[in-house]
N, C-alpha and C positions, 0 to 999 in steps of 0.2 A: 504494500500500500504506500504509493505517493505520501512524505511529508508525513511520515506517521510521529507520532511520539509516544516512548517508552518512557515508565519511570522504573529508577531501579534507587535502592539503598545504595549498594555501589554499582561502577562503570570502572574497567577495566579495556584498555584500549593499548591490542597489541596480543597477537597469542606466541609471544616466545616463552623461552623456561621458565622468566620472571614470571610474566601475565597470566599464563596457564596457570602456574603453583597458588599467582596474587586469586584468581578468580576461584582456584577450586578451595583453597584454605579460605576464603571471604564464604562462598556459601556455606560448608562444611561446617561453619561455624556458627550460620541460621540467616547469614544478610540475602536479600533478594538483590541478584548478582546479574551484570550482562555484561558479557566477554564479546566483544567484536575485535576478528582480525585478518587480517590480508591478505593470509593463503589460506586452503582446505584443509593444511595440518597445522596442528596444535603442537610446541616443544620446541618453537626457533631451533638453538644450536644443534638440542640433542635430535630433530629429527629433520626440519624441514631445511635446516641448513647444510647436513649429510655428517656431522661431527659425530657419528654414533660411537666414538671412541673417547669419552669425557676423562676429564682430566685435574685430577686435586681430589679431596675427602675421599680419601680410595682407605683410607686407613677403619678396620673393622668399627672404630671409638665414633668413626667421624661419620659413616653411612645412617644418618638420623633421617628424623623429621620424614618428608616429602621423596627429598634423596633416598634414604632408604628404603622407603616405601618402592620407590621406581625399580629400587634395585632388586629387590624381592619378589617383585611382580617379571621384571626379565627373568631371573631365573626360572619363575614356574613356566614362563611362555615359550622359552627358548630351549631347546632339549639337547642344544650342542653346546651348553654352560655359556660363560661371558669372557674365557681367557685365550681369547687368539690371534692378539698384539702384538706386538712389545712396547708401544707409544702406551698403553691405557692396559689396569685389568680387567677394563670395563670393555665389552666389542658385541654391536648388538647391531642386528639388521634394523634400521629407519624406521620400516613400514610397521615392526610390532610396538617400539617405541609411539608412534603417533599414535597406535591404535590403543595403547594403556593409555592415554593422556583424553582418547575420544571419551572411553568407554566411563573413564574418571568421571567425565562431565555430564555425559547420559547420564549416571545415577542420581543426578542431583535435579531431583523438582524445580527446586528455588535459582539455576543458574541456567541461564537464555546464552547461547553461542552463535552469532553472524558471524558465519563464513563471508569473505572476497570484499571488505570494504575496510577504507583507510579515512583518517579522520579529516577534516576542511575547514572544521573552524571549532573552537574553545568557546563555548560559553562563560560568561562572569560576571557577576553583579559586586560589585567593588572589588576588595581584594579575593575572593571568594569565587574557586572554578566553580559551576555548576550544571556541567555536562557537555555535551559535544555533537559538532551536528554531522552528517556521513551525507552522504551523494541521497539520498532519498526517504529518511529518516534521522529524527534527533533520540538521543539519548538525557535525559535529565536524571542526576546521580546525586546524592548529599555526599558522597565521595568519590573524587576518578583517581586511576592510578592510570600514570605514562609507564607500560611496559611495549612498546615498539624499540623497533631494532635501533633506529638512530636518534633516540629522543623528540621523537617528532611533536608532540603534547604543546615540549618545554616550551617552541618555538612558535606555534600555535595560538599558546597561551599567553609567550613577551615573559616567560617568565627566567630570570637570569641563568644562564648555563655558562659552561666552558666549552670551549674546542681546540683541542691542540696544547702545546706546549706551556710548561711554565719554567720561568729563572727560576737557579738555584738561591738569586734573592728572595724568592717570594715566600718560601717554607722552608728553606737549610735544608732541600734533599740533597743526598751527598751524592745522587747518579742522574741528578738535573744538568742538563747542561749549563754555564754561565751567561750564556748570551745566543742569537740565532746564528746561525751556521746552516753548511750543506745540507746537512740532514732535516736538519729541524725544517728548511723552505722546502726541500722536496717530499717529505712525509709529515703535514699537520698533524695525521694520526697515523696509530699501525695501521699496515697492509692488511685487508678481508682478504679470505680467500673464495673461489668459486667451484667449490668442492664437486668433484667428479668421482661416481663409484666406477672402475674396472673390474672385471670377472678373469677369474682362469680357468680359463676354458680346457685346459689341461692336457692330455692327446689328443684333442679339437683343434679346428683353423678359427680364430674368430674372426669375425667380419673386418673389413680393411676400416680405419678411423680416418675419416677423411683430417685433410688439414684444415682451418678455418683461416678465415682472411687476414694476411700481413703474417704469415707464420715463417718463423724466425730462427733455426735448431739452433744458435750459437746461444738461445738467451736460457736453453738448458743443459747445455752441455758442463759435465760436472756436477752434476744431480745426486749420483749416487757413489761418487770416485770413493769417499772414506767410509763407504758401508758394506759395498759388494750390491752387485742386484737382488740376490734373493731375501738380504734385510732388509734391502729397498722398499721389494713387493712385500711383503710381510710388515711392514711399517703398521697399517690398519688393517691388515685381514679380521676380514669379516667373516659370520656363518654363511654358508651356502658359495664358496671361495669369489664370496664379493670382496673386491680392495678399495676401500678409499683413499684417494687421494687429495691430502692434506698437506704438503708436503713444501715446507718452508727455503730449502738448500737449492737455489738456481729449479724452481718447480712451479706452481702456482700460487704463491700470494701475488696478489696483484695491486699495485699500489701508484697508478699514473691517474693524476692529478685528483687528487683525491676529495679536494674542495667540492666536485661535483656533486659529491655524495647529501650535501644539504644545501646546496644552489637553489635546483627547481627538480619538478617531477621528472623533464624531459632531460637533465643532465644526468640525474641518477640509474632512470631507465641507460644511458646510453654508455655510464661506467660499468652496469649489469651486463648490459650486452657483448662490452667487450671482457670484462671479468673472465665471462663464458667459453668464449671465444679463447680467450688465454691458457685455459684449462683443456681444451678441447684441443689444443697445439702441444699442450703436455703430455697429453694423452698419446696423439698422434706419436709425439718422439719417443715413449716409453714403448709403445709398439713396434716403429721401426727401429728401434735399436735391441729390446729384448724378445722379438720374436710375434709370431700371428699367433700363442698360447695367450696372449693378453690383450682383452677387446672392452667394448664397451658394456657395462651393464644393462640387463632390459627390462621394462616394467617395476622400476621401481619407486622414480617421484612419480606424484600425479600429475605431471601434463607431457606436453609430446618429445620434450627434449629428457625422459626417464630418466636417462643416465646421471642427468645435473642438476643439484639441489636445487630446492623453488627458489632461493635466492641466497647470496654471498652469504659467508663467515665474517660477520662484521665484528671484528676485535676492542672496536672503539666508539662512543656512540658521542652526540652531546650528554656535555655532565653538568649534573644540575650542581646550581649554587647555594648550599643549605647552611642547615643549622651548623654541621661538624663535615668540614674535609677531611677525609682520609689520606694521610699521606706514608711517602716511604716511611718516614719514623714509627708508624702504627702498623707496619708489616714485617718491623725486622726484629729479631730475637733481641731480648733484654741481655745485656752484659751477662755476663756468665751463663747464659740459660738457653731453653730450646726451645723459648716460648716467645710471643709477642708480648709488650704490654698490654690489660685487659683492660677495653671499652666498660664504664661501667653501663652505661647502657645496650651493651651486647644485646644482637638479637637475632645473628648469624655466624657461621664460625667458616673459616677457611683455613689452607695448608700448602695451595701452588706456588713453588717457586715463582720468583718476577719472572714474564717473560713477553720478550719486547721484539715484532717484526717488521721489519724492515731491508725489504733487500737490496741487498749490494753492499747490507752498512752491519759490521760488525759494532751494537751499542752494547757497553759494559755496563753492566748493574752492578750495588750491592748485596753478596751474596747473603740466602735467605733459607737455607738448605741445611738437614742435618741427614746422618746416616740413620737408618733404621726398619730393623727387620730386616737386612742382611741388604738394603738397599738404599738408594737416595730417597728421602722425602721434601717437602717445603713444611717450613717452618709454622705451625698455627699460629692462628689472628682472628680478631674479630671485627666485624660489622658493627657500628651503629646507629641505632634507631633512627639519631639524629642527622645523620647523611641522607636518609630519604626524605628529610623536610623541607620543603624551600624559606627560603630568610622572611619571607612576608608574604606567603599566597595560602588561602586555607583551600581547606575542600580539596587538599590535592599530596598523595604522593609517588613515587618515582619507586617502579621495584625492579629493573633491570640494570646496566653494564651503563646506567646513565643517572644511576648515585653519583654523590656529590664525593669525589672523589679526583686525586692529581694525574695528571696523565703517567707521569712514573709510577705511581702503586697501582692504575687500573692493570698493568701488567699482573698485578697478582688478583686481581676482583674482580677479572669478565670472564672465568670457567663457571662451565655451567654448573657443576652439584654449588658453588657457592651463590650463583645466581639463582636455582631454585629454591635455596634457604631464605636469602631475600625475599624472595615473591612469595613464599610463604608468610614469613612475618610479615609482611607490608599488607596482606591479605586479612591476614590475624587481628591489624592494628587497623584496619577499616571496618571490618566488621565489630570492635569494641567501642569505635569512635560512633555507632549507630546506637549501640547500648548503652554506652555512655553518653551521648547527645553531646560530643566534646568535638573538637576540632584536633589533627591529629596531635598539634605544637603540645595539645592539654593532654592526650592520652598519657593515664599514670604509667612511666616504663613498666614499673616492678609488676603492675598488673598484665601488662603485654607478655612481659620475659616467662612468669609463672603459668599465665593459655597455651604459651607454647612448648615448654617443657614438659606441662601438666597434660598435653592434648591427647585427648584416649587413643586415638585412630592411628598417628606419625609423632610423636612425641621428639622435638628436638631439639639436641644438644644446641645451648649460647656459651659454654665456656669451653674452651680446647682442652679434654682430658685423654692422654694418653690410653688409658687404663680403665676404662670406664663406659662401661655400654649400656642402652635403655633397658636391656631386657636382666641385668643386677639390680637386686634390690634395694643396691647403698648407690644404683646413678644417680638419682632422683634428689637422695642426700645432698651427696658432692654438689648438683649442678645449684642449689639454692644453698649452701653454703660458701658456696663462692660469688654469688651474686649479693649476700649480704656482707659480704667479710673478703670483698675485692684484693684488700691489701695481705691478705693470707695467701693470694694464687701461686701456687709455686714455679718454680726458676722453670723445674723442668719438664711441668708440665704431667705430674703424676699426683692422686692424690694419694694421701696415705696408706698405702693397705698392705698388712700383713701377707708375708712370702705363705703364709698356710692358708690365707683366702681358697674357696670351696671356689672360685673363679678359676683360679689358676689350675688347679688340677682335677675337678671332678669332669670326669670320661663322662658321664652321666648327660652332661648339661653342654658336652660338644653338639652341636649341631652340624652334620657333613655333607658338603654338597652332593649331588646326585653324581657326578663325576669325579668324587675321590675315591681314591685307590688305597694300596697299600704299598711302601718301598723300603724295602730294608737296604742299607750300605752302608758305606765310610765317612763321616764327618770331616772335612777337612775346613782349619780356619786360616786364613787366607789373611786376616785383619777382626780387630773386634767387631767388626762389622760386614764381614763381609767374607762368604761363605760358601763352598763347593761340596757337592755331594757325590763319594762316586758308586752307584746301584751293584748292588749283589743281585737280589731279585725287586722284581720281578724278571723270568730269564730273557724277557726278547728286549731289556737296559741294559742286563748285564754288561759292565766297564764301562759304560756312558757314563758323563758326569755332569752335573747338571748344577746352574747355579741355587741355595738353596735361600727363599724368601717368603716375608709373611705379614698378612693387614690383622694379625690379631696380639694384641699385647703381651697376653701369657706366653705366647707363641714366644716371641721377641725376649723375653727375659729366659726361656730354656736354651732358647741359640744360643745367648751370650755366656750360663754356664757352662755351655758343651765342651769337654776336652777333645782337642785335636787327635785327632785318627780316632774317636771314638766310633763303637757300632751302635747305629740307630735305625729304629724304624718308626717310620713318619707316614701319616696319611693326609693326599691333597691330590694333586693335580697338576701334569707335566704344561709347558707350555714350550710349541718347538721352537714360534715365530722368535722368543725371546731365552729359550734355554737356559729355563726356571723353572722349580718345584716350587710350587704354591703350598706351603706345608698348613695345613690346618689344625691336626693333631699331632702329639708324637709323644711315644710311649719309651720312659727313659729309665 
């Protein structure tokens, strides 16, 4: 219907990881919700962007909230498990991903979804958003949340954001540059990419990949020199020997003239098109250089170019100008410790190293990374509340990659499991701003932080605990004693528990994926952190050796007592693309 108009308690405008999680946590929690967004799938990065290989809270402690919930839901839908990477131990075909995030939103009476529409104009009566109008219908909301891919709301609505750089006068990051330079004019923000799934087609010919226009092989040659090809191809293996390609080293980020991207419709459409195009040339050179065993995907996005995301990997969005900027100094581990300093108003937690794209330009960050569980991780940190608030506009907040945040820490705050932590809480905190009749500046944190740790259905962690998962009886402790008693948080990011906790060793209360095994072998330590396994049985490993790693804490503190050349038997799960045992249990 022409000109129609909806009322909703909230409006969420945008269905990426944020918006999805903002809309399905906002009805879940009783608001009458309308989610309208731009493509037919729901999940931006993790599905309709082609990223099915996410990246950060991979740590057992840190798989909460919404995140976990997605992640628990892949494993029953997917019957070939989630480990067949080596970028992520996360690897899930697209199409089941949108389809948990559809089926999320079926269930919900109270939440209305418009597919294929982008927003035209922001309503507002003083400082006060009050909904949005679309090509043939308005939306009227007592709250909107901006989850679109490039902040499009912000700019909508006039309401202040960033883009691009800041001096290292403006906040004392120590990996700001001091002034502009080459990079900083040729890249305002990182490089999106335009993600393209490949198939191996195996003793098959796949189909020839045509070139796309202006194709260039010098601008990939050296793609894969320090990897070999077959870690190349293996980078994103997918189930069903889909490969995405994500692929940062002389590959497909694509980053010419990047301003386009929030110019006008017709700029952005035409940096999409050739994004595409770029990726499609990538393609092409991975084929003619490794063979016709490697072709293009088929039916997998929904419209006619299948093979390529419904649109870019957008790294960078506009950021809004709120309450609290996020910067490097709230992402890097406290002096002695393996932790960030804690937000007291935490309301999301994250773990990714910085990481910053830009091709052609080697940019050095301050490093943010600790060893653990026989491998690299990134450093916890947290989100807060007051980054999703803008300085002076009510009726409105922001729950994607376009938080009020420096463009050097978004390097650590636009993966997606911490993005759908945000659009969870920002979800959470609009549906309480309805019960409490508040605006969100008024929403009491403490009562936000306790909905969400306290929530029956995704319960999730706001303080980074090593050692500490929903499903112990003493998480629930820890996460609200540290949310009262901040200055207790410890250095390393462990809370107290005795080495005899019923956590650590009762077999009883392992839980084992459908795909773990059993491997007996030799321990070998390599480094306190860092650990080789060589298989006795089972006999078709036998003398394989395999690196040995694990997202579960208990796990992690028997690694570390293990004597060298010890006999162990461990159960988890091989992984060949990255030549790991994923150990889950182990019997010592």
């Amino acid at each position: 219907m022409l000109n129609q108009i909806y009322q909703a308690d909230v409006l969420v405008v945008g269905g990426g990881v944020g918006g999805t999680a903002a809309a399905i946590q906002a009805a879940r929690r009783g608001a009458k919700t309308i989610l309208v967004s731009e493509f037919a799938w729901l999940g931006g990065m993790l599905t309709s962007a082609g990223v099915s290989v996410p990246d950060g809270n991979e740590l057992e402690a840190f798989q909460t909230g919404l995140w976990g919930e997605f992640l628990r839901e892949l494993q029953q839908r997917q019957p070939e498990g989630l480990d067949h990477s080596w970028v992520s131990f996360f690897s899930f075909d697209p199409r089941i991903g949108a389809q948990i995030f559809a089926d999320w939103v079926q269930e919900l009476a109270n939440l209305h979804w418009i597919a294929g529409e982008v927003p035209l104009e922001v309503l507002r009566e003083g400082n006060s958003v009050t909904g949005v109008r679309f090509s043939n219908f308005t939306v009227q909301a007592k709250i909107t949340l901006d989850g679109t891919e490039l902040g499009d709301l912000l700019a909508l609505a006039e309401i202040p954001y960033r883009w691009g750089w800041e001096w290292q006068e403006q906040w004392g990051e120590g990996s700001a540059p001091e002034s502009p330079n080459h990079l900083t004019e040729k890249y305002p923000v990182q490089a999106p990419t335009g993600v393209v799934l490949m198939q191996d087609f195996g003793t098959d010919t796949a189909p020839e990949i045509p070139p796309a226009p202006n194709y260039d092989p010098s601008l990939f040659v050296g793609a894969w020199d320090n990897y070999g090809a077959e870690q190349f191809i293996n980078y994103g293996r997918l189930p069903g020997s889909l490969l995405m390609m994500n692929w940062p080293i002389c590959g497909n980020d694509y980053g010419a003239d990047l301003g386009r991207l929030v110019d006008s419709k017709a700029s952005r459409d035409e940096f999409i098109q050739e994004s595409r195009w770029h990726s499609q040339n990538f393609a092409h050179f991975i084929q003619n250089q490794l063979g016709r065993r490697y072709g293009l995907a088929t039916k997998v996005f929904p419209h006619s170019s299948s093979a390529f995301a419904l649109h870019p990997y957008y790294r960078e969005s506009r950021r809004l100008v709120g309450l609290k900027t996020i910067t490097e100094q709230d992402i890097l581990p406290m002096s002695g410790g393996q932790v960030a300093p804690l937000n007291i108003d935490t309301i999301a937690i994250a773990n990714y190293p910085n990481d910053h794209h830009y091709p052609g330009f080697e940019f050095p960050l301050q490093p943010k990374s600790i060893r653990w569980g026989g491998r690299w991780t990134g450093t916890p940190f947290t989100i807060p509340y007051s980054s999703l608030i803008p300085t002076s506009t009510d009726g409105f907040l922001v729950c994607e990659k376009n938080i009020s945040v420096s463009h050097i820490a978004n390097g650590a705050t636009r993966l997606q499991p911490v993005v759908i932590g945000i659009g969870q809480a920002a979800g959470m905190a609009a549906a309480m701003c309805i019960e409490f009749n508040c605006q969100p500046r008024d929403l009491p944190v403490k009562a936000l932080q306790m909905a969400l740790i306290q929530d029956k259905r995704s319960p999730a962690a706001i303080i980074p605990l090593f050692n500490s998962i929903p499903a112990e009886i003493q998480w629930l402790q820890w996460q609200t004693h540290y949310l009262h008693n901040p200055a207790s948080y410890p250095l390393d990011g462990n809370f107290p528990a005795s080495s005899s906790s019923p956590y650590y060793y009762d077999k009883t209360k392992t839980v084992l994926s459908r795909l773990s095994n059993s491997f007996t072998g030799v321990f070998h330590r390599q480094s306190q952190q860092d650990y080789r396994f060589s298989i006795i049985t089972p006999k078709a490993y036998q003398q394989s050796t395999w690196q040995l790693v694990t997202l579960r804490s208990h796990i992690d503190l028997q690694l570390k007592a293990c004597s060298h050349k010890q006999l162990l038997t461990v159960w988890g799960s091989l992984n060949h693309a990255g030549n790991w045992l994923l150990v889950e249990y182990m019997d010592i």
